[in-house]
ZAFI-575602 format. One record per atom (N, C-alpha, C): chain; x, y, z; residue in one letter. Coordinates in Angstrom, 2 decimals, padded with zeros to 5 digits. Layout:
// residues N
NODE_cadena_x_y_z_residuo
NODE_A_X_Y_Z_a
...
// end
This chain:
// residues 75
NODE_cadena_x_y_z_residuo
NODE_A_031.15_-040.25_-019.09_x
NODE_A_031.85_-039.00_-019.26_x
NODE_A_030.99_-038.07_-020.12_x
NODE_A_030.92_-036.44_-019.87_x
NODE_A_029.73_-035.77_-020.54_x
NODE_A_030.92_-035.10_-021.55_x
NODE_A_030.48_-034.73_-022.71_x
NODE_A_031.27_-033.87_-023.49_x
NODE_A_031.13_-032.84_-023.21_x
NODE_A_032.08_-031.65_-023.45_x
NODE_A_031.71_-030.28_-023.52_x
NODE_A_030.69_-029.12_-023.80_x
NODE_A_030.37_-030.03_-025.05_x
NODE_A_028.99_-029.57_-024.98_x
NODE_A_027.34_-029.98_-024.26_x
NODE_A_027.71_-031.12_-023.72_x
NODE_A_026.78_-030.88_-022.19_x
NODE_A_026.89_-030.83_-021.63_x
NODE_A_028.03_-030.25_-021.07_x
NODE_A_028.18_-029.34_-019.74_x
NODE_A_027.85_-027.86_-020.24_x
NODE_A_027.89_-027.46_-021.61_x
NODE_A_027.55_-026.09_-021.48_x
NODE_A_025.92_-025.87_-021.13_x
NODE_A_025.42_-027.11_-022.17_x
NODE_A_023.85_-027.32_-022.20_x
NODE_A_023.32_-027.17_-020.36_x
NODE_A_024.27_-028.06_-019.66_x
NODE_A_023.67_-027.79_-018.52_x
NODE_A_024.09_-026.98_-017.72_x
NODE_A_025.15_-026.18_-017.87_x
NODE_A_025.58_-024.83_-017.42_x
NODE_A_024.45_-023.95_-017.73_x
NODE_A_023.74_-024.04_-018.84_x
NODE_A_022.72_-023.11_-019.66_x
NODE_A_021.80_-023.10_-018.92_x
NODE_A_021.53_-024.18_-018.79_x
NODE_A_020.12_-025.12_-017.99_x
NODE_A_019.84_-024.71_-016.24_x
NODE_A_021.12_-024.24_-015.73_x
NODE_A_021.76_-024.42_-014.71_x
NODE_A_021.47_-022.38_-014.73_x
NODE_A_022.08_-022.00_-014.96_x
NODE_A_021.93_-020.65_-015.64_x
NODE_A_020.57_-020.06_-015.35_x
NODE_A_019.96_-020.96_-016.46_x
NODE_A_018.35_-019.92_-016.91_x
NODE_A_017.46_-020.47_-015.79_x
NODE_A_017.43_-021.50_-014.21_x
NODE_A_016.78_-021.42_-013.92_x
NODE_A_017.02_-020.49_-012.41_x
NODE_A_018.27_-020.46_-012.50_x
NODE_A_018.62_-019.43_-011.60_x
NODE_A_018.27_-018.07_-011.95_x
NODE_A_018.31_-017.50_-013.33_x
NODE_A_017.51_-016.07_-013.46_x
NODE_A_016.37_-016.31_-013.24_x
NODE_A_015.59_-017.73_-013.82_x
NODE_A_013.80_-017.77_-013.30_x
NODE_A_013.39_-017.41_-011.58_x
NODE_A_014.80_-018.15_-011.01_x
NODE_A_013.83_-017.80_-009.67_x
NODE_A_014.82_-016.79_-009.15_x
NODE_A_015.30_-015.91_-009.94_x
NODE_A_015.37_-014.44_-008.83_x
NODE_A_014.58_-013.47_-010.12_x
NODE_A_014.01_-013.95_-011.16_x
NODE_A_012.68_-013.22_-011.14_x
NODE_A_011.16_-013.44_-010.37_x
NODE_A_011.36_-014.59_-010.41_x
NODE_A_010.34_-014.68_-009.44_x
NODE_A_010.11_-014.07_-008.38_x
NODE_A_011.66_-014.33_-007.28_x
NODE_A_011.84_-013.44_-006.04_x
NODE_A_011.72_-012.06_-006.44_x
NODE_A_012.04_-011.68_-007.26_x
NODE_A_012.13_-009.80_-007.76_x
NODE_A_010.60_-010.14_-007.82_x
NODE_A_009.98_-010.15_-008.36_x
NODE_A_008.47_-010.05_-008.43_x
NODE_A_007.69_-010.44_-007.54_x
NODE_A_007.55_-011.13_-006.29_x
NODE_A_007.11_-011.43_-004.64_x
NODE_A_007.79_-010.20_-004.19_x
NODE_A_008.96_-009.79_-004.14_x
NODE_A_009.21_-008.43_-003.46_x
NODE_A_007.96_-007.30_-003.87_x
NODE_A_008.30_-006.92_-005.30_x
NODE_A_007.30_-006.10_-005.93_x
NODE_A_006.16_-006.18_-005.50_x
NODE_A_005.29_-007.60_-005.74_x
NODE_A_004.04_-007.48_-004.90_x
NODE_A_004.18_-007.41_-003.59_x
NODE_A_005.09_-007.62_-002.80_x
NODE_A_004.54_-007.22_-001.20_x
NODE_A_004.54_-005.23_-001.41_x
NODE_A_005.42_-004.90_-001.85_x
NODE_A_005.54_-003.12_-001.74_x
NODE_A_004.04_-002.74_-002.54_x
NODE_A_003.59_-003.48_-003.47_x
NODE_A_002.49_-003.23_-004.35_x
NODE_A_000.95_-003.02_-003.00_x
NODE_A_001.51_-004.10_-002.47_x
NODE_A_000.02_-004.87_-001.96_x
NODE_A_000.26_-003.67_-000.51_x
NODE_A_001.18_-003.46_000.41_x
NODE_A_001.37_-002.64_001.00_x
NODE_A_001.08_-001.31_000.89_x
NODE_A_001.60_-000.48_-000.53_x
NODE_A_000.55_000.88_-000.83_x
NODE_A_-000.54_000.91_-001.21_x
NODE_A_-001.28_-000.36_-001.56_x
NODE_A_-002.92_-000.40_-001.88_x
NODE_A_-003.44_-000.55_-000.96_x
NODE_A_-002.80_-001.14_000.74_x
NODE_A_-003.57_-001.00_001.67_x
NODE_A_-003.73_000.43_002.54_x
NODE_A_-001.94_001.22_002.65_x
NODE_A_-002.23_002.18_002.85_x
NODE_A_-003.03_002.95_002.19_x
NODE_A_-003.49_002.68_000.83_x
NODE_A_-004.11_004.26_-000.25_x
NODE_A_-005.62_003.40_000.45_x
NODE_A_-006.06_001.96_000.61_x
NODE_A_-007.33_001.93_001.53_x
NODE_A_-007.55_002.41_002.50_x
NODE_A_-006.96_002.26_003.52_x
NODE_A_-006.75_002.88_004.80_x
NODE_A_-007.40_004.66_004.81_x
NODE_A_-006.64_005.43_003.53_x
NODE_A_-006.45_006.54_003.67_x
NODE_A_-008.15_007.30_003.05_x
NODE_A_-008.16_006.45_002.08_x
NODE_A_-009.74_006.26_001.35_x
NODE_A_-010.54_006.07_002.28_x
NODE_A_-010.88_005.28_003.55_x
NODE_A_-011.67_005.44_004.16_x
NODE_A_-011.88_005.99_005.59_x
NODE_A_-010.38_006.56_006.01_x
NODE_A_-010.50_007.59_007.05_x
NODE_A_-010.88_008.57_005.76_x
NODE_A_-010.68_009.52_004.86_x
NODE_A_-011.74_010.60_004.40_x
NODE_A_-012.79_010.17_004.07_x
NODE_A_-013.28_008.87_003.75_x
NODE_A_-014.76_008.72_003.61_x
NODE_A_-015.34_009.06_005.19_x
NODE_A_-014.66_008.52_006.02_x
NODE_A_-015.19_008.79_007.40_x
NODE_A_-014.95_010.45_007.68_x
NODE_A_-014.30_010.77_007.25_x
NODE_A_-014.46_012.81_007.84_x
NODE_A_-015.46_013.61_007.05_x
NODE_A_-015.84_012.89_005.79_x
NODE_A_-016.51_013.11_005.21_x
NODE_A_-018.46_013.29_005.23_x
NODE_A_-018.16_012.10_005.78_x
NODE_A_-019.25_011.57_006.16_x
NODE_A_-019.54_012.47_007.72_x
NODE_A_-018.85_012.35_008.50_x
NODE_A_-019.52_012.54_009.72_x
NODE_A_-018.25_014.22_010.31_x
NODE_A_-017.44_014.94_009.26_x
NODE_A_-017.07_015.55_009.43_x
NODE_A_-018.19_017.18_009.96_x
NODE_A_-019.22_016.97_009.44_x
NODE_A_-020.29_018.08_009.57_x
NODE_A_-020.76_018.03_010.62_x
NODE_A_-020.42_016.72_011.59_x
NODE_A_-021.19_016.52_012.88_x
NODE_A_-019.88_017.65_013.98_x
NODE_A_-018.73_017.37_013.42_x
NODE_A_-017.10_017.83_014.45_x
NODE_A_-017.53_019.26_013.94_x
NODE_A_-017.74_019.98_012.80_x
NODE_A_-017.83_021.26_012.82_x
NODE_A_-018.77_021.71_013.54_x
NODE_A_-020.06_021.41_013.72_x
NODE_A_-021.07_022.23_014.23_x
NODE_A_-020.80_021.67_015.54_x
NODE_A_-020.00_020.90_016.38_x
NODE_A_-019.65_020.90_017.65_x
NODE_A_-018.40_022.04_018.00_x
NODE_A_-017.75_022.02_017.43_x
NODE_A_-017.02_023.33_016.94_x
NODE_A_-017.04_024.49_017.11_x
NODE_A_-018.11_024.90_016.46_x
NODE_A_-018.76_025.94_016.47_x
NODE_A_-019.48_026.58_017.04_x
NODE_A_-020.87_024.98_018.17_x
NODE_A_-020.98_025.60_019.22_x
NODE_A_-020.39_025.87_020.73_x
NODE_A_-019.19_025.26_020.66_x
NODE_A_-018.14_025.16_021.48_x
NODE_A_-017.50_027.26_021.32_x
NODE_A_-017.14_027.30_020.40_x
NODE_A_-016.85_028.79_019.91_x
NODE_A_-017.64_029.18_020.52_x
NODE_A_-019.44_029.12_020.11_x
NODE_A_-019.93_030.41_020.80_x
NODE_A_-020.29_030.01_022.02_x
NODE_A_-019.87_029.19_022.46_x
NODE_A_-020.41_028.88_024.06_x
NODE_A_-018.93_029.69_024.81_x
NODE_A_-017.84_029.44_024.19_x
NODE_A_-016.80_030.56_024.61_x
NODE_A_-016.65_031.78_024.35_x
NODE_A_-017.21_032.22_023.58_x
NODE_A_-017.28_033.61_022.92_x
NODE_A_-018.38_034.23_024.28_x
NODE_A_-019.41_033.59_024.57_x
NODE_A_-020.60_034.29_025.30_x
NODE_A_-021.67_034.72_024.11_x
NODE_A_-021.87_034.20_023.46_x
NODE_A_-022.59_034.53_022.78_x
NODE_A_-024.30_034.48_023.06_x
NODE_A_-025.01_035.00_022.91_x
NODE_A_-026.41_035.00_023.29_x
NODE_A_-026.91_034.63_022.08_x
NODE_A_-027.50_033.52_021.85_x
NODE_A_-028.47_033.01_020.83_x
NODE_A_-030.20_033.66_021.27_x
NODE_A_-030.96_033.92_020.71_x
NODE_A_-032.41_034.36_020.94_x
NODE_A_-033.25_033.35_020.70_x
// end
């Protein structure tokens, strides 16, 4: 037979490991949303490294697209 006071002990016991693992779970949530906007902010980092990089090639196609519609006469 347990006395009252170990059943509180393991009510306690019983208790604190149930807050451990829904901190745990709260914190696996957190990192998936974490790990999810560091891939989008990668993603986004290297489509402008890429417009960046090769954005000067789309303008001057651009541009001679413009004056090839314009009629323009180059000399």
């Amino acid at each position: 037979m347990t006395t009252p006071e170990q059943e509180r002990a393991e009510q306690e016991r019983i208790g604190q490991n149930v807050r451990r693992t829904a901190g745990t779970h709260a914190l696996k949530k957190i990192r998936g949303i974490v790990d999810e906007d560091l891939n989008e902010e990668a993603w986004r980092a290297k489509l402008l490294h890429v417009f960046l990089r090769y954005g000067w090639i789309a303008l001057l196609l651009a541009a001679l697209l413009l004056v090839r519609f314009l009629n323009v006469k180059l000399a």
